[in-house]
Structure formats: structure tokens, C-alpha cells
C-alpha positions as CSV (number, residue, x, y, z in Angstrom):
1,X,-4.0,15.4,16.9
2,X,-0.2,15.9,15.9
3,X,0.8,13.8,19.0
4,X,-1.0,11.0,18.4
5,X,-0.2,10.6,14.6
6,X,3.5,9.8,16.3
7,X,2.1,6.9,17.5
8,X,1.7,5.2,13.8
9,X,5.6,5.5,13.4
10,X,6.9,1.5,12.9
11,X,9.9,0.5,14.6
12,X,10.9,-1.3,11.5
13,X,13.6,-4.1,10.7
14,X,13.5,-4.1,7.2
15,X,12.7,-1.7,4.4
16,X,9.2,0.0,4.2
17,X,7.3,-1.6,0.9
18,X,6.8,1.6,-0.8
19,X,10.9,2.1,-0.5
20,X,12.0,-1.7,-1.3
21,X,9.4,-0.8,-4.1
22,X,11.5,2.0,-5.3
23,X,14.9,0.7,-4.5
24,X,13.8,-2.8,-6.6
25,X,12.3,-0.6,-9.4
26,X,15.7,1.8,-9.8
27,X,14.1,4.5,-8.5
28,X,16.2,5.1,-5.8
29,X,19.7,4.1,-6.2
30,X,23.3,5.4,-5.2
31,X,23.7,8.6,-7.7
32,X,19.6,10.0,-6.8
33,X,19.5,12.2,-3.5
34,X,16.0,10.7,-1.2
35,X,14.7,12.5,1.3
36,X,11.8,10.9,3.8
37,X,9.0,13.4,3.9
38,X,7.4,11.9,7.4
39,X,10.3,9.5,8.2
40,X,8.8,8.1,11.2
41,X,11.7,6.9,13.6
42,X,14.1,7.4,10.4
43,X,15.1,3.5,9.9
44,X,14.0,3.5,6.1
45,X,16.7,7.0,6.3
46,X,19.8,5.1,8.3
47,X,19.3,1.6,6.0
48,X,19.7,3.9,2.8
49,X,22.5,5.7,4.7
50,X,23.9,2.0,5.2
51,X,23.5,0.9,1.5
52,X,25.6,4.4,0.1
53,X,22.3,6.3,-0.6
54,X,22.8,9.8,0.0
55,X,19.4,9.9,2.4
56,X,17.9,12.4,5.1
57,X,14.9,12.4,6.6
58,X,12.4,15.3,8.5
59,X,9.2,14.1,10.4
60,X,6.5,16.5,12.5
61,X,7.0,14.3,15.9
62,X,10.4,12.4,16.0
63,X,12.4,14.7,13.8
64,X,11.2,18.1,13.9
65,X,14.6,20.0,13.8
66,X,15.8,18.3,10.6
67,X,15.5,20.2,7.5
68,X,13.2,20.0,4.9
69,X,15.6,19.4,1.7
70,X,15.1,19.0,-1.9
71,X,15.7,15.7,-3.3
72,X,16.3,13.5,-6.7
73,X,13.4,11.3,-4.8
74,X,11.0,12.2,-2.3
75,X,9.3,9.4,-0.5
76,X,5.7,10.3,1.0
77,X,5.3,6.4,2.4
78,X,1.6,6.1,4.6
79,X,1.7,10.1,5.8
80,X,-1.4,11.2,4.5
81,X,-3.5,8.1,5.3
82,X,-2.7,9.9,9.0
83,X,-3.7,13.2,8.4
84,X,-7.4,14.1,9.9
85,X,-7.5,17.3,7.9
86,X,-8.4,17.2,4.4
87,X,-6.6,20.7,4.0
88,X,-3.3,19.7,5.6
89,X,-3.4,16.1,4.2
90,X,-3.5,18.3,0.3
91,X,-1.0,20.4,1.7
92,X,1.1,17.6,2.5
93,X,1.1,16.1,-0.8
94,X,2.2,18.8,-2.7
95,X,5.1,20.0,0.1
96,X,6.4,16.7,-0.8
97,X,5.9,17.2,-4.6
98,X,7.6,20.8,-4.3
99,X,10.8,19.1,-2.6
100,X,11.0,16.4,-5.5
101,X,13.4,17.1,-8.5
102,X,12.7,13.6,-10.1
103,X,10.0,11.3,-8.7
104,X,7.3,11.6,-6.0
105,X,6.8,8.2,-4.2
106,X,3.2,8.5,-2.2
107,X,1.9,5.1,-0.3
108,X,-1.4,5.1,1.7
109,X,-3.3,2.2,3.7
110,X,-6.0,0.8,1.0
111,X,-9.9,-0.4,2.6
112,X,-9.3,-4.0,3.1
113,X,-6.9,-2.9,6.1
114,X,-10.2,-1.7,7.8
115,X,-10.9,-3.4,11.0
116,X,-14.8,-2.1,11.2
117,X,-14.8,-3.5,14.7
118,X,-12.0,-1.6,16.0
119,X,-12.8,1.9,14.1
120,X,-14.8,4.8,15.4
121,X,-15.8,7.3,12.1
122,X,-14.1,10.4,12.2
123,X,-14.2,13.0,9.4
124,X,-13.5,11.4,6.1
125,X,-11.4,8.3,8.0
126,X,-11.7,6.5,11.4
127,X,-10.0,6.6,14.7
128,X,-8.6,3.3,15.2
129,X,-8.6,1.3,18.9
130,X,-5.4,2.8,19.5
131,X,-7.0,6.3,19.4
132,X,-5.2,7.4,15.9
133,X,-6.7,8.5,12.7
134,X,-6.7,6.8,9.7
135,X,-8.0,7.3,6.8
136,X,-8.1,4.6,4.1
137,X,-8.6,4.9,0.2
138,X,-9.5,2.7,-2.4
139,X,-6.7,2.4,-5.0
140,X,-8.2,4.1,-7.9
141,X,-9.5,6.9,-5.2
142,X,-6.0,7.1,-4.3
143,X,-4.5,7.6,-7.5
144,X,-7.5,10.4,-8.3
145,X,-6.5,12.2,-5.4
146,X,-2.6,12.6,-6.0
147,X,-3.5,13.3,-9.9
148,X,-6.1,15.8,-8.5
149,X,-3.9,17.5,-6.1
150,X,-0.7,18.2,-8.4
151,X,-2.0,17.9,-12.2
152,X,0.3,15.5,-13.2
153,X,-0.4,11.0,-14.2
154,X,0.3,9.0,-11.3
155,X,1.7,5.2,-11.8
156,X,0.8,2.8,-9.6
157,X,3.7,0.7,-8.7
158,X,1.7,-2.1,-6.0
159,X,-1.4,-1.6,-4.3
160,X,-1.9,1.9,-2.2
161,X,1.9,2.6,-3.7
162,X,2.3,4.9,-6.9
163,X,5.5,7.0,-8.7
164,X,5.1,10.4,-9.4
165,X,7.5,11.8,-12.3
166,X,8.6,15.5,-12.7
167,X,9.9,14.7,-16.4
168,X,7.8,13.0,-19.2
169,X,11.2,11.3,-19.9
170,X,11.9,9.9,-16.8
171,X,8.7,8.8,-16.6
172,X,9.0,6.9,-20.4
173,X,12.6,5.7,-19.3
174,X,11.2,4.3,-16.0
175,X,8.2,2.1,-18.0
176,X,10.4,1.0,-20.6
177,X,13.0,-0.8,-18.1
178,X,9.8,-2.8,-16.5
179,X,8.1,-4.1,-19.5
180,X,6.7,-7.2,-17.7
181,X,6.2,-5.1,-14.5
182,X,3.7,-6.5,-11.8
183,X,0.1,-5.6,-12.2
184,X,-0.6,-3.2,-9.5
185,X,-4.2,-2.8,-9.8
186,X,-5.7,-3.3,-6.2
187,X,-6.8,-7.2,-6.6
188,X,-9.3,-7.7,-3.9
189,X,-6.7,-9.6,-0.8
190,X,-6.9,-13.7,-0.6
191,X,-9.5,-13.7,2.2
192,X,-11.8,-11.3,0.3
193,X,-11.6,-13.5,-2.8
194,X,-12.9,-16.5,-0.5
195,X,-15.6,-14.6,0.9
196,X,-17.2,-13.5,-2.0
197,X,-17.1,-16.9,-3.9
198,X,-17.5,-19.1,-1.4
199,X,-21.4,-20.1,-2.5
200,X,-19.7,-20.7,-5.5
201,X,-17.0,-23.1,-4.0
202,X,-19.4,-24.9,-2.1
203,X,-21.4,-25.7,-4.7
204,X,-18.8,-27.0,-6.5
205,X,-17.2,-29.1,-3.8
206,X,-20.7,-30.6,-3.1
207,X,-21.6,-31.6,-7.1
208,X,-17.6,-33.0,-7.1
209,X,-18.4,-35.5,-3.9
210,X,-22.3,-35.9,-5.3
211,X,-20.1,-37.3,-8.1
212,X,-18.0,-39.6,-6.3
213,X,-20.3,-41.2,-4.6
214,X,-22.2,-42.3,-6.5
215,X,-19.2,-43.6,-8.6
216,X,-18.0,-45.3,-5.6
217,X,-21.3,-46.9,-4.4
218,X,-21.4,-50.7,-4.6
219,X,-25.0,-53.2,-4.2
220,X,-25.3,-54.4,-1.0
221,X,-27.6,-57.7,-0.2
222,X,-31.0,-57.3,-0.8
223,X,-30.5,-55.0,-3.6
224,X,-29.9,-52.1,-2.0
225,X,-27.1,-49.3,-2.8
226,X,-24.7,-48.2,-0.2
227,X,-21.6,-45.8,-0.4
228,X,-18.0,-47.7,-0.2
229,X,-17.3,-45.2,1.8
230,X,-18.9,-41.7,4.0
């Protein structure tokens, strides 16, 4: 399925998150080497290029010929979510690792992004209406996995995002520069939050207008009650 996992490759305008994550953070910057382990159609590689960031890029279907370098920072940004084998997908992950001198940056598509209408299962994932695999994680199952597969803490840095450090001390430096950092548990999306409480919502809008009208109602001839307004 190599051929079709080139079909999940963005033509991009601005930044991927998970490298405007690391670029905001400090992680990458001008004096750390990145490399782009699955870069797609490389436009994450060229707007680095653009900003002074010594940055190259190798991906399986649009850049095959490029090299597979070492580098200060390693991006690994929604590669594995793509990968139908759970042996390659591993293998993957720590390829990436193995190239990385500093920090590891992994992102993967999370569950909410799941269109159930549009997904066939396949293996451990779906194949999606456009007849690619995806598979999606849950944030803490994503964080397991990359712990699992290289032995070392990842930090989650957003949602389906997380830093892997090669030195304890980076690592410290890194949290100690972001003491108010954002919360990057995986919070359940806006729309999800609606769903699940919306008995609750309701219930409170109703007792609210129960309220008001009676607070509004006003005698009407003949003694009866009537509402000033419906």
C-alpha cells in the first residue's frame, strides 16, 4: 500500500502543527539541524529552508532519492498513523529515533478525527473513502506506544503531538523554559463536549425559561394567568 500512503501527503501553505509546535516551543531554531522523516511534498522542509533553518527532508513516495541524515531534530509529523503494518509502523519510529541527536518530534491523527461513515476496518486502523489507511490513536495510547517502542518518557506537547529527548538535560532545560505551558492532555473536541452534555444543557435551559415565565406572567380578566410573552 506504499502508493497509496502518497496520497495523504498535504499540499500545505503554512507550517504543519507539530512543526509550528516545535518552532514556537524552541525546539527547532537556526543553530539545531531538522530533518523530515516522511516529508510529504517537502513544504514544512523549504519554509524552514526559507526561515535560515538548516533543513532536509526524505519521504518513501515523493522523495525517495534524498538521504536519510542525522539531525539535532527529527520530525516524525502524522507518518505512522499511515502505516498498515504494525512491524514497519515500529520500525518507523525508531529509524526516526536512531536519526535524532536531540529531540524526536512524533504527531499522529487522534480518534475524534474518525469519520465512522466513511471508514472501512482494516488491521488495527481503517481505510478511509479515499482508499488510504489510517490508523488513529487515543492520546494516552499514543504516548504508550512511542514510550514502548524506544524506552525513553515522551512529552506531550498538544494533542496527538509529543517531544522525545535524547538527554535528561535537554529534556529539564526544555520544561523549565515553558513553566505555564499549554495543557496537552487530549480534551475531548468542542462538538464532543456538546454531545455528551447536552441532557444536561437542556435541562438547564428548560428550568431557566420554566423560571421566567412564570416571573413574567401577569393576571388576565377573569382571574386567569397568562405569559407576557411565548
Amino acid at each position: 500500500m506504499l502508493e497509496t500512503r502518497g496520497l495523504t501527503a498535504i499540499n500545505r501553505v503554512n507550517l504543519s502543527r507539530p512543526v509550528a509546535l516545535a518552532l514556537n516551543d524552541g525546539i527547532i531554531r537556526a543553530d539545531r539541524s531538522f530533518f523530515d522523516f516522511g516529508c510529504g511534498r517537502g513544504t514544512d522542509v523549504a519554509a524552514l529552508v526559507g526561515m535560515g533553518i538548516p533543513a532536509t527532508g526524505w519521504d518513501p513516495v515523493h522523495n525517495p532519492a534524498a538521504e536519510r541524515s542525522r539531525a539535532d531534530v527529527v520530525n516524525l509529523g502524522y507518518v505512522v498513523n499511515v502505516i498498515e503494518n504494525p512491524q514497519e509502523r515500529r520500525e518507523a519510529l525508531r529509524q526516526a529515533w536512531q536519526l535524532s541527536t536531540k529531540v524526536l518530534v512524533i504527531a499522529a491523527r487522534l480518534d475524534w478525527d474518525i469519520k465512522a461513515e466513511q471508514a472501512v476496518p482494516f488491521s488495527d486502523g481503517v481505510i478511509t473513502a479515499k482508499g488510504t489507511f489510517q490508523k488513529f490513536f487515543s492520546q494516552d495510547e499514543l504516548q504508550g506506544w512511542v514510550e514502548e517502542c524506544l524506552g525513553v518518557q515522551a512529552d506531550a506537547a498538544a494533542p496527538g503531538v509529543f517531544y522525545v529527548f535524547r538527554l535528561a538535560t535537554d529534556r529539564e532545560a526544555h520544561l523549565a523554559r515553558l513553566p505555564h505551558r499549554r495543557q496537552a492532555s487530549a480534551a475531548a473536541p468542542p462538538s464532543f463536549t456538546l454531545d455528551r452534555n447536552r441532557d444536561v444543557l437542556c435541562q438547564r435551559r428548560a428550568s431557566r425559561g420554566a423560571s421566567s415565565r412564570r416571573a413574567t406572567r401577569i393576571a388576565a380578566p377573569g382571574g386567569q394567568s397568562v405569559g407576557a410573552c411565548r
